[in-house]
C-alpha positions as CSV (number, residue, x, y, z in Angstrom):
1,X,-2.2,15.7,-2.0
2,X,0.3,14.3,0.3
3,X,-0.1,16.6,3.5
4,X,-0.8,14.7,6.3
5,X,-2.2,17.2,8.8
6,X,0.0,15.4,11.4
7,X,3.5,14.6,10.9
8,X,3.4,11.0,10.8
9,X,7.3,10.4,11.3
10,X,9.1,10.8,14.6
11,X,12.5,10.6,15.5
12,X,12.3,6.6,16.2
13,X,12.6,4.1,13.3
14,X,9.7,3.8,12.9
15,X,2.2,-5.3,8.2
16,X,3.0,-4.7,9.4
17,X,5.7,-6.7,11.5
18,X,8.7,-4.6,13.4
19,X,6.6,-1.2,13.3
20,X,4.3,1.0,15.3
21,X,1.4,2.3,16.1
22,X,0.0,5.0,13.4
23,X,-1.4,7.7,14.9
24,X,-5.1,9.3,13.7
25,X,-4.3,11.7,10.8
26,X,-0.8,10.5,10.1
27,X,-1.5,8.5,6.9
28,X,-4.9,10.1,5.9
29,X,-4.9,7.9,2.3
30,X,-4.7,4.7,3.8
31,X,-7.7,2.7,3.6
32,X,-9.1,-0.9,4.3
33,X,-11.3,-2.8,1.8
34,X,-13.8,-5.0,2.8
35,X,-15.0,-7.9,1.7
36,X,-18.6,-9.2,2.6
37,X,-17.3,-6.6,5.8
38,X,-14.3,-8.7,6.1
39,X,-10.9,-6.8,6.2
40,X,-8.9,-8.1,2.8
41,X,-6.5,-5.7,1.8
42,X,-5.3,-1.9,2.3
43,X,-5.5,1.0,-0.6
44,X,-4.6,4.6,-0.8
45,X,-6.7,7.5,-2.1
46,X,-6.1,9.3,-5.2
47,X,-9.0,11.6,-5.4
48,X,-12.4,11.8,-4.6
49,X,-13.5,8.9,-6.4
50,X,-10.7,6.4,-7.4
51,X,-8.7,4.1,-4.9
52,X,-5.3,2.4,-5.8
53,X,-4.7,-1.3,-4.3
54,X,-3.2,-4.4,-5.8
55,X,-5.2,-6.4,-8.0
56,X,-4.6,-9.7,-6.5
57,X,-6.7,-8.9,-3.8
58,X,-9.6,-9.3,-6.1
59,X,-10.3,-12.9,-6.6
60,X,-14.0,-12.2,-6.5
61,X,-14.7,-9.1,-8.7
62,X,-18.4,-8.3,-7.6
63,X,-18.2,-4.8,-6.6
64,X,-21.4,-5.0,-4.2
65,X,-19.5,-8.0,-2.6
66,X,-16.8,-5.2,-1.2
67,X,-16.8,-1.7,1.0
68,X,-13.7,1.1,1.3
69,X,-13.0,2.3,4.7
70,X,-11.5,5.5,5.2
71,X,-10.2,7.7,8.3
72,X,-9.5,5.6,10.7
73,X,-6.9,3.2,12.8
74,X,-9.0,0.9,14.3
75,X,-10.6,-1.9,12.3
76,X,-13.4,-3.5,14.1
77,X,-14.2,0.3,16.4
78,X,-16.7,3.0,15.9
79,X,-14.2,5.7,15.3
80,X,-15.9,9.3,14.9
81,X,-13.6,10.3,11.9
82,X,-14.4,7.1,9.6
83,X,-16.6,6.8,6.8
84,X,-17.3,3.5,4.5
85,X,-18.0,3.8,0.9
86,X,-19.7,1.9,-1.8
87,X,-17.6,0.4,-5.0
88,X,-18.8,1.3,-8.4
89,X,-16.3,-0.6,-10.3
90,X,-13.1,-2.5,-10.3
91,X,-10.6,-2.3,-12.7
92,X,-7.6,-4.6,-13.0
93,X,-5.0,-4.0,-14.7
94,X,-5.3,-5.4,-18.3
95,X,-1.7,-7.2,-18.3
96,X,-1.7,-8.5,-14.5
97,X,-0.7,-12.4,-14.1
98,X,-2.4,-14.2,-11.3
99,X,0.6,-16.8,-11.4
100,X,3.7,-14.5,-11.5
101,X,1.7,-12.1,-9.9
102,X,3.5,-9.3,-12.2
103,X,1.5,-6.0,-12.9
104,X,-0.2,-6.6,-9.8
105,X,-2.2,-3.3,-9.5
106,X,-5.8,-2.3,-9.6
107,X,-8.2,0.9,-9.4
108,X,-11.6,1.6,-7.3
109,X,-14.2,3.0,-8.7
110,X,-16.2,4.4,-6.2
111,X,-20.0,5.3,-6.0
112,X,-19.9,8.6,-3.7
113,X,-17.7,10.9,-3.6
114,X,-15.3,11.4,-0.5
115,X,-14.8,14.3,1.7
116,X,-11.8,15.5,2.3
117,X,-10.7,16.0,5.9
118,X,-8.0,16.1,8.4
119,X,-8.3,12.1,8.7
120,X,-8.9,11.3,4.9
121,X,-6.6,12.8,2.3
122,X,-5.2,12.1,-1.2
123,X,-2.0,11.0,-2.2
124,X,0.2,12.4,-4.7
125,X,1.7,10.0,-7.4
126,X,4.9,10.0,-8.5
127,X,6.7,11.5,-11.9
128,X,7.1,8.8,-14.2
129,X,10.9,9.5,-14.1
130,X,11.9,9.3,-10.7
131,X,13.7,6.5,-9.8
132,X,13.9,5.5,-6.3
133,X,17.9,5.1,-4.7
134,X,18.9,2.2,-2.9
135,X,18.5,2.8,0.8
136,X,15.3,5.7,0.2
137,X,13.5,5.7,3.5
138,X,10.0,4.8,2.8
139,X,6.8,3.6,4.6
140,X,4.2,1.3,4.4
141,X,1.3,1.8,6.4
142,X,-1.3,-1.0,6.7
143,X,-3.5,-3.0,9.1
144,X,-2.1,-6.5,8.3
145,X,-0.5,-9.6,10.9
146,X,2.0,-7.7,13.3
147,X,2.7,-11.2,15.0
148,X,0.3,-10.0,17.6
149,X,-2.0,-7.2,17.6
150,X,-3.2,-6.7,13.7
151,X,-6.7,-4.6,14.6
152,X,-5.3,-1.2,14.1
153,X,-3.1,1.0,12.2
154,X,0.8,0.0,11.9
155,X,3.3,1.8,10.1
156,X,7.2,1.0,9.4
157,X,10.3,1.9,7.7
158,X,11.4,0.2,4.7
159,X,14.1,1.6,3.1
160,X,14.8,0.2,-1.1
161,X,16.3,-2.2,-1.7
162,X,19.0,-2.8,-4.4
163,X,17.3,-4.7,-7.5
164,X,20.2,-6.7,-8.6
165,X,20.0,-8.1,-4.6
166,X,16.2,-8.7,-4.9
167,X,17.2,-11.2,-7.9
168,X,20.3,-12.9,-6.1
169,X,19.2,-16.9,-6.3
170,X,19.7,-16.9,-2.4
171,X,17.2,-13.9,-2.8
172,X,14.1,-14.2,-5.4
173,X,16.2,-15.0,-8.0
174,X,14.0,-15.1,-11.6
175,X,10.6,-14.4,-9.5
176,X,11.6,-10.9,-9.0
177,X,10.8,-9.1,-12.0
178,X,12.5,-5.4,-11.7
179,X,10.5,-4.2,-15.1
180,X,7.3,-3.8,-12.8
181,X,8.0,-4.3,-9.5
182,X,10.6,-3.4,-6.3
183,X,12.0,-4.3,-2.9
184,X,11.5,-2.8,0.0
185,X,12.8,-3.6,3.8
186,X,16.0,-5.1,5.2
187,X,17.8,-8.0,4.0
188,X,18.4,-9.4,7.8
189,X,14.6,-9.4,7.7
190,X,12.6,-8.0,11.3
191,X,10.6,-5.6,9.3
192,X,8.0,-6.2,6.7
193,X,4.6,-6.3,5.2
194,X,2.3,-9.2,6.4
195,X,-0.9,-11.0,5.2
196,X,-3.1,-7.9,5.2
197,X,-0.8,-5.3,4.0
198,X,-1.4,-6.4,0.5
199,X,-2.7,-3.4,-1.6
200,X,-1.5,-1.0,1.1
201,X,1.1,2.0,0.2
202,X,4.5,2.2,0.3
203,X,4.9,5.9,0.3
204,X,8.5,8.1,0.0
205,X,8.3,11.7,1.4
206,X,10.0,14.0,-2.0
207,X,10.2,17.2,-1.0
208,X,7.9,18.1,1.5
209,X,5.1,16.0,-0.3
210,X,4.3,12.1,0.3
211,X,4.1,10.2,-3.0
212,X,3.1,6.6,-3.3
213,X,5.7,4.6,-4.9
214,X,4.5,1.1,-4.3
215,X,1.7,-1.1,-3.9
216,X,2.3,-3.8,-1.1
217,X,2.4,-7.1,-3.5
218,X,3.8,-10.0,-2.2
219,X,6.8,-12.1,-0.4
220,X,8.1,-15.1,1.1
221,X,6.4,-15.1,4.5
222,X,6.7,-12.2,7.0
223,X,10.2,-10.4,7.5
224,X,12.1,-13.2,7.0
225,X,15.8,-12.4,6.2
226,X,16.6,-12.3,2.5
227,X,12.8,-12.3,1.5
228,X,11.8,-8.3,1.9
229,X,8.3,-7.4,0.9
230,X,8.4,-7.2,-3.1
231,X,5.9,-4.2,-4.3
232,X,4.2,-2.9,-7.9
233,X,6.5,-0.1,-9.4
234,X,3.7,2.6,-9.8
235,X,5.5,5.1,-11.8
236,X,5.6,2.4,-14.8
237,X,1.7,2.4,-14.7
238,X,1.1,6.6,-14.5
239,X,-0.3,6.3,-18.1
240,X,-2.8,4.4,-17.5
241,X,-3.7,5.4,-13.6
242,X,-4.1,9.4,-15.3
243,X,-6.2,7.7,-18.0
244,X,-8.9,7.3,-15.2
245,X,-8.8,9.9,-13.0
């Protein structure tokens, strides 16, 4: 798990608003989910069968109602390296809170199983005691508003932010909850998940390996300054991911 087969970060700094292209390969985890065929949120592979996301993308819980893309950039393009997969089930998270969005995290069940390939990979999770330091380059990778063209792949740098900024009042103030969820991005804003992004990865390379530390959640518009893209602490919720894998 976490091998691209291409290296997916360059020299440049490299949602997703204030990022770049992704390249074919690069983030081989992400995927889109559809509902009714109509892009909703992004996901990340954790084995052949099971998909991680947030669960507020869900408001409609029919799993016929919604389809997993995998292996590609491009939403609306035949691509030779994407496939599309049915969903068996959907399973929220038991404590999630629609209104404070806390716990916001959710598993795929899906039908088939997938094939591994160059363009569609797992992703590794974290250990349940690693804490992330302020200022950890990481990267979210999603297909959401980039002010412009949102059809295709972007990726960008968002480096952690510290928690006891997050809750400044100028900040989040009480909304941020640090127990089960972090801050990603910059604090002068430029940056950031978008509509679209929710669900998606925010992924930290450790070692040589790419782990997925947080599940794109939600925020105060789009890379304003002060209002960085909040996101679900995975590593507080291994217990129960490893309980259905």
């Amino acid at each position: 798990c976490g091998s691209p087969a291409i290296e997916p970060v360059g020299d440049e700094d490299a949602r997703v608003v204030g990022g770049r292209a992704a390249h074919l390969g690069a983030w081989p985890w992400t995927v889109m989910l559809l509902e009714v065929n109509m892009p909703v949120c992004g996901g990340a592979i954790l084995n052949e069968r099971v998909i991680i996301t947030a669960a507020h993308c869900f408001e409609d819980q029919d799993p016929t109602r919604w389809t997993v893309t995998a292996g590609g950039i491009k939403q609306n393009t035949f691509e030779y390296s994407k496939r599309m997969y049915q969903i068996e089930s959907i399973m929220m998270y038991k404590d999630y809170d629609e209104f404070s969005v806390e716990n916001d995290i959710a598993l795929v069940m899906l039908k088939s199983e997938i094939k591994f390939s160059n363009y569609i990979r797992p992703i590794c999770l974290p250990s349940e005691n690693d804490t992330l330091e302020v200022g950890t380059p990481c990267y979210l990778a999603g297909y959401g508003d980039t002010h412009g063209d949102s059809d295709r792949l972007n990726q960008v740098k968002l480096p952690i932010i510290a928690e006891d900024k997050c809750s400044q009042v100028d900040w989040y103030g009480n909304f941020f909850k640090p127990n089960s969820s972090f801050c990603a991005g910059y604090a002068q804003g430029g940056k950031d998940a978008c509509t679209g992004d929710s669900g998606s990865p925010l992924v930290c390379r450790r070692n040589s390996e790419w782990q997925v530390h947080g599940i794109s959640s939600w925020g105060y518009g789009c890379a304003e300054p002060k209002w960085p893209g909040i996101y679900t602490r995975v590593n507080k919720y291994l217990p129960w991911i490893n309980h259905h894998l």
